[in-house]
Biopython code that builds the backbone (N, CA, C, O; Angstrom):
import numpy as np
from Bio.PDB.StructureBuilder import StructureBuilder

atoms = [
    (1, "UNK", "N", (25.915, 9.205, 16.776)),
    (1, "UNK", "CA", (25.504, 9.993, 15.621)),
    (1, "UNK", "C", (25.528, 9.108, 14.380)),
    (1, "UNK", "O", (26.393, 8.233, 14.433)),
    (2, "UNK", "N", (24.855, 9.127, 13.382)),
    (2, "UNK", "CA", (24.686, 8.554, 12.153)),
    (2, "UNK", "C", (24.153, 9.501, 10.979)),
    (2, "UNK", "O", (23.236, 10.303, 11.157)),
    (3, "UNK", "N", (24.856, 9.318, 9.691)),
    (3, "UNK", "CA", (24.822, 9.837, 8.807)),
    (3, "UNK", "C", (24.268, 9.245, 7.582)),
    (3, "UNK", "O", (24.648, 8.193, 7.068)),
    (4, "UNK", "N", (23.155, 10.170, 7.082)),
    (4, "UNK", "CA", (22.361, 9.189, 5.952)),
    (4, "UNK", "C", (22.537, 10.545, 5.121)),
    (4, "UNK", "O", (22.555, 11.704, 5.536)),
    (5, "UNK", "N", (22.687, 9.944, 3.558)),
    (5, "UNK", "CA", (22.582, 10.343, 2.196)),
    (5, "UNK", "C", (21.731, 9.818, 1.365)),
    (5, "UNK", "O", (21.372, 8.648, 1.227)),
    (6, "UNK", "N", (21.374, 10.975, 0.705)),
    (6, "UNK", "CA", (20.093, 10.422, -0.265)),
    (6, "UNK", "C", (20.870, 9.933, -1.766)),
    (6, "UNK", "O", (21.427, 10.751, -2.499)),
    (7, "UNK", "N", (20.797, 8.564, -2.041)),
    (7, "UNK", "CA", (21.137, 8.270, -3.226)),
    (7, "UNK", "C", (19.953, 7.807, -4.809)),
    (7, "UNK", "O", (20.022, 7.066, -5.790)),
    (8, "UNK", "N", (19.038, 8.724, -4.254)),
    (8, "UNK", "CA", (18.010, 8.000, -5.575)),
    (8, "UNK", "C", (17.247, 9.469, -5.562)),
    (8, "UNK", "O", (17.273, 10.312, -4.665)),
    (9, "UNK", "N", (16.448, 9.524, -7.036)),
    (9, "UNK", "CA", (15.755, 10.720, -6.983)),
    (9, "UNK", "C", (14.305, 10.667, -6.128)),
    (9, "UNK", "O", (13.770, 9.561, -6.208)),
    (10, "UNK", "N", (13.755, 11.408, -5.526)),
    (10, "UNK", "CA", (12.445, 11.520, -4.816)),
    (10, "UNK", "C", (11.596, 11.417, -6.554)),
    (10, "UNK", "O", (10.702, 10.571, -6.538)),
    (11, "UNK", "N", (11.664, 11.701, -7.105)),
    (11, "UNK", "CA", (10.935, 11.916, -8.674)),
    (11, "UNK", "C", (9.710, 10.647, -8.156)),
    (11, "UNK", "O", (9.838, 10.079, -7.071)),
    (12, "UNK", "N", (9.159, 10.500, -8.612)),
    (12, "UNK", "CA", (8.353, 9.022, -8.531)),
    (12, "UNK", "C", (8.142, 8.334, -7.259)),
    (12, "UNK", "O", (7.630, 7.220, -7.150)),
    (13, "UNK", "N", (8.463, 8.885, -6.541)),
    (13, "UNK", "CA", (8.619, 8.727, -4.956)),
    (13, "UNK", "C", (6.729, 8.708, -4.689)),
    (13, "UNK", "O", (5.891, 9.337, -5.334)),
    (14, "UNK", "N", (6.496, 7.703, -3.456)),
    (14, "UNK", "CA", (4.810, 7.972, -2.725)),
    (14, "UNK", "C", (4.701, 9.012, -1.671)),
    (14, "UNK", "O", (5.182, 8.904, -0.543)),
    (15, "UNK", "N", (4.084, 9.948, -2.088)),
    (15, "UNK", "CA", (3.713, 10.897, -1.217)),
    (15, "UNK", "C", (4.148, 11.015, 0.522)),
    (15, "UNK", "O", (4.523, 12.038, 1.094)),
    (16, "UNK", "N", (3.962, 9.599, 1.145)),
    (16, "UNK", "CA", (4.536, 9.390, 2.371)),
    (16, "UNK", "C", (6.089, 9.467, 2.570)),
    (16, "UNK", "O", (6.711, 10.033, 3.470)),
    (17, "UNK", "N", (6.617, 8.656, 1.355)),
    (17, "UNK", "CA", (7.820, 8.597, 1.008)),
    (17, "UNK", "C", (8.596, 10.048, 0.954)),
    (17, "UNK", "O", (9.583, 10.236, 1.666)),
    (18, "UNK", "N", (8.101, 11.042, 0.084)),
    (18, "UNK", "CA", (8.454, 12.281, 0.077)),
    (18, "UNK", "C", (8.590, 13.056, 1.739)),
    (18, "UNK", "O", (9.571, 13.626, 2.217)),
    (19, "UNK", "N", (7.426, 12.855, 2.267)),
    (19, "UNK", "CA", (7.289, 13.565, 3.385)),
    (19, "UNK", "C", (8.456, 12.929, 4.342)),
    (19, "UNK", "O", (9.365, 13.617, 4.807)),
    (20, "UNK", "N", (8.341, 11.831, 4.525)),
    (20, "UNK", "CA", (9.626, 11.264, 5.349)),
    (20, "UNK", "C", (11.392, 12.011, 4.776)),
    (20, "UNK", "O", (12.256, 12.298, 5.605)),
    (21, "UNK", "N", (11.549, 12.162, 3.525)),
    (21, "UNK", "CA", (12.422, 12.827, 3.013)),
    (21, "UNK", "C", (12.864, 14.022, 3.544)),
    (21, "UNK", "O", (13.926, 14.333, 4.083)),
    (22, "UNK", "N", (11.368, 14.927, 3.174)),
    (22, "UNK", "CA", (11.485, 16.166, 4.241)),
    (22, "UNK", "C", (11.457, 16.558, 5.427)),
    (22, "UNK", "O", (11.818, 17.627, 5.919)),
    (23, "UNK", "N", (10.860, 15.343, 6.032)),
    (23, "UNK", "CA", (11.464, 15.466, 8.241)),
    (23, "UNK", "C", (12.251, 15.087, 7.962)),
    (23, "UNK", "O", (12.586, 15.058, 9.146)),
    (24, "UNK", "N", (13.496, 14.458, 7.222)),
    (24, "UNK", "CA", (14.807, 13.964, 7.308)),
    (24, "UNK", "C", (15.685, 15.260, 6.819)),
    (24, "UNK", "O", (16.745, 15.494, 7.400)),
    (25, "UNK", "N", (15.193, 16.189, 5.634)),
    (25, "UNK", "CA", (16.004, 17.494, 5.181)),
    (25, "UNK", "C", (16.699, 16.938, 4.306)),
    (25, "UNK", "O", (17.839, 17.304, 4.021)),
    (26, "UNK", "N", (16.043, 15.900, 3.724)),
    (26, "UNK", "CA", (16.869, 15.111, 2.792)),
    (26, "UNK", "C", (16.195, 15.898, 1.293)),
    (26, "UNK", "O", (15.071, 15.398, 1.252)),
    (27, "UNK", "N", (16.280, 16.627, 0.358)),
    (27, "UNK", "CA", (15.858, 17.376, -0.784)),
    (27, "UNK", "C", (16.338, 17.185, -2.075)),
    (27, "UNK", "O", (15.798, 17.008, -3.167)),
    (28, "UNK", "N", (17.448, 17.261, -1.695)),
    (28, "UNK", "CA", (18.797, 16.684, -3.586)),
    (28, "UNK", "C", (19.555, 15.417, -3.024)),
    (28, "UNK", "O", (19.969, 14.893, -1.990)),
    (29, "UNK", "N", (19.479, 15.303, -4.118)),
    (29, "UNK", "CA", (20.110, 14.124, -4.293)),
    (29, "UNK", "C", (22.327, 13.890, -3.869)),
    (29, "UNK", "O", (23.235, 14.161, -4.655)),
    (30, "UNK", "N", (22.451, 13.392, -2.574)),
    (30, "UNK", "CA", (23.781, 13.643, -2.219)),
    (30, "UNK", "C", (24.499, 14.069, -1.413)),
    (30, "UNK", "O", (25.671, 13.995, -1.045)),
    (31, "UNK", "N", (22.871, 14.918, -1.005)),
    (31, "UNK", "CA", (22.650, 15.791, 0.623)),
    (31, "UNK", "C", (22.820, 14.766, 1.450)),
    (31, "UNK", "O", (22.195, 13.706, 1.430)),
    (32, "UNK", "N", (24.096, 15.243, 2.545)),
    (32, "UNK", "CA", (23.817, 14.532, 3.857)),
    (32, "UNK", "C", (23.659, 15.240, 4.888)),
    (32, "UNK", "O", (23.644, 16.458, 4.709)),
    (33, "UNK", "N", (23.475, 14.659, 6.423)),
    (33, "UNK", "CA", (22.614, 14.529, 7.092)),
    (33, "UNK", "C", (23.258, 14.500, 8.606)),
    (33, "UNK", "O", (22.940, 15.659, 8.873)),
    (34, "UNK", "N", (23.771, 14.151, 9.526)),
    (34, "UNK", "CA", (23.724, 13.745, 10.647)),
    (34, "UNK", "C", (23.038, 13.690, 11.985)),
    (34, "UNK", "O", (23.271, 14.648, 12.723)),
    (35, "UNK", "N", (22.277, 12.798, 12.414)),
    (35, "UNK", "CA", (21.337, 12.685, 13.092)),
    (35, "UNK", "C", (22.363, 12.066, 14.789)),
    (35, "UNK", "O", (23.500, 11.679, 15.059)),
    (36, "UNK", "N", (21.369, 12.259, 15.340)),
    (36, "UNK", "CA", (21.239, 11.434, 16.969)),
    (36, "UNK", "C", (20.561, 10.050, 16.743)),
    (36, "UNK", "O", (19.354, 10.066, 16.502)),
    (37, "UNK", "N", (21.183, 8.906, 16.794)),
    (37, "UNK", "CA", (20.606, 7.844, 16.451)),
    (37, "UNK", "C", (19.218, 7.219, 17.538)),
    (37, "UNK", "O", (19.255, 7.256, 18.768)),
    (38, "UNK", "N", (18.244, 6.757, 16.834)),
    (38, "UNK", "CA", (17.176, 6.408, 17.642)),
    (38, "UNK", "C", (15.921, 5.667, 17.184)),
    (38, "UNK", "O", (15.482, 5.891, 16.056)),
    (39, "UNK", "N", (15.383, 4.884, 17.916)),
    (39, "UNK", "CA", (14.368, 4.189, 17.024)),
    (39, "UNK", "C", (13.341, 5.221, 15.972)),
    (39, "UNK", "O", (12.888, 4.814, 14.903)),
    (40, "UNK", "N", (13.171, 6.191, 16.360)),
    (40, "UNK", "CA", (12.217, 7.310, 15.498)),
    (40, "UNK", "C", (12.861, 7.428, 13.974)),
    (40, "UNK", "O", (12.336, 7.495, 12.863)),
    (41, "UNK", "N", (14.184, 7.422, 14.409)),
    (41, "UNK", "CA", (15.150, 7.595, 13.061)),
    (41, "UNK", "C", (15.215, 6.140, 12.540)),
    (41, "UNK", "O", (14.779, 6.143, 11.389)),
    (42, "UNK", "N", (15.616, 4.793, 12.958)),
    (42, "UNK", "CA", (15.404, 3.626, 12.365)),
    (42, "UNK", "C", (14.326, 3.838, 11.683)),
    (42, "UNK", "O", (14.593, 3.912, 10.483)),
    (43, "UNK", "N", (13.243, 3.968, 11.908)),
    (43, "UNK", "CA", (11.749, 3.805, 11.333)),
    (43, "UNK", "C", (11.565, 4.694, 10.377)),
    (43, "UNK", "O", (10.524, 4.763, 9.723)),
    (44, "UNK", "N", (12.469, 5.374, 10.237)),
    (44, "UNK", "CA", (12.425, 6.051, 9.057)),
    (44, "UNK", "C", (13.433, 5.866, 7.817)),
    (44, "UNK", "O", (13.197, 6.292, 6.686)),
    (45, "UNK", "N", (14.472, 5.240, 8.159)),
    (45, "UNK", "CA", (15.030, 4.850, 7.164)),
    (45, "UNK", "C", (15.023, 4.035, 6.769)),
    (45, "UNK", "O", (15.773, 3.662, 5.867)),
    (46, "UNK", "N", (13.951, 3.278, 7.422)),
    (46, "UNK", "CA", (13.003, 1.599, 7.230)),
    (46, "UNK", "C", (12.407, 2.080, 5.802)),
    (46, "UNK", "O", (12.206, 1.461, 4.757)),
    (47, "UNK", "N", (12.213, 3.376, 6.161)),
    (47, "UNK", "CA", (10.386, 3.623, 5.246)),
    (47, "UNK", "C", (11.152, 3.878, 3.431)),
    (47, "UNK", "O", (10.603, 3.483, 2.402)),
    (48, "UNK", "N", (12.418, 4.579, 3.495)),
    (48, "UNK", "CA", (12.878, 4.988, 2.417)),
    (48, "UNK", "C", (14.548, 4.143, 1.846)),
    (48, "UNK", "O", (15.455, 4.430, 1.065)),
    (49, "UNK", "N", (14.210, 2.974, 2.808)),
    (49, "UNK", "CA", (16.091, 2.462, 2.868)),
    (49, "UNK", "C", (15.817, 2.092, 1.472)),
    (49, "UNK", "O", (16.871, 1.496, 1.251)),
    (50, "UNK", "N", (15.031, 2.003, 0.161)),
    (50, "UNK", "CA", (15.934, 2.212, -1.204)),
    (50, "UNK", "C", (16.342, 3.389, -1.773)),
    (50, "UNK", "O", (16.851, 3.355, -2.893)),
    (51, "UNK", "N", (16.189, 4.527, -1.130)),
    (51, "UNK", "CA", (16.667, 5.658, -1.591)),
    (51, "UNK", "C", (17.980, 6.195, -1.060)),
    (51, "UNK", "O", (18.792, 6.850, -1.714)),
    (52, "UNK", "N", (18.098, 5.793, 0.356)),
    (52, "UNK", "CA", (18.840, 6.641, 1.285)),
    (52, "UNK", "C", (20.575, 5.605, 1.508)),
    (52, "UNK", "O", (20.464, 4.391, 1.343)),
    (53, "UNK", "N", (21.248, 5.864, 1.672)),
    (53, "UNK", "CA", (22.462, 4.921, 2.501)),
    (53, "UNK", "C", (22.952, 5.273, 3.695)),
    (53, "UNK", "O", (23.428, 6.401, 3.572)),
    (54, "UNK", "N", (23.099, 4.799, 5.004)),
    (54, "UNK", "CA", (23.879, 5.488, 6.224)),
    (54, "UNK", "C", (25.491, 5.300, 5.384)),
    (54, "UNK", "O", (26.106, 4.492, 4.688)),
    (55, "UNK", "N", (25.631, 6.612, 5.989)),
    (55, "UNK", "CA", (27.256, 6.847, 5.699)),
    (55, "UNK", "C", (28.174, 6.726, 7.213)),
    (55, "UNK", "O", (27.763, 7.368, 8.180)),
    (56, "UNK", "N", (29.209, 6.016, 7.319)),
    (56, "UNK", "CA", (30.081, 6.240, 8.390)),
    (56, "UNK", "C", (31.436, 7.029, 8.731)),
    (56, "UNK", "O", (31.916, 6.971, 9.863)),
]
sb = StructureBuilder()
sb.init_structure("model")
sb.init_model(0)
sb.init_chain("A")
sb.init_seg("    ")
for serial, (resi, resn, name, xyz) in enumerate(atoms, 1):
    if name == "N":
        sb.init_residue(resn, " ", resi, " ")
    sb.init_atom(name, np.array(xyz, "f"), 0.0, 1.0, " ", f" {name:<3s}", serial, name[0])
structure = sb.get_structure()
C-alpha cells in the first residue's frame, strides 16, 4: 500500500494534470490517499510528482 498527499494547489494546473488529480481523489489540498501500489499508479504520480508527495 502507498500513500500520496496533495501538496500544491491544482489552481493553474493543465487540464490533464487536473484529471489525473481526480482518478487519484486527490481535490484539496492535504487530502490523502492510500492506494494498492502498481505501475498504473507510478505513472501517475510521474504525471503530477510536483504537486503530490508519497507519504509512509
Amino acid at each position: 500500500m502507498i500513500k500520496i498527499k496533495l501538496i500544491r494547489s491544482r489552481i493553474g494546473s493543465k487540464p490533464k494534470q487536473r484529471a489525473v488529480l481526480d482518478g487519484l481523489g486527490l481535490r484539496k489540498i492535504n487530502a490523502v490517499r492510500e492506494f494498492q501500489d502498481g505501475p498504473a499508479l507510478r505513472g501517475a504520480i510521474e504525471k503530477v510528482k510536483h504537486m503530490v508527495e508519497v507519504v509512509q
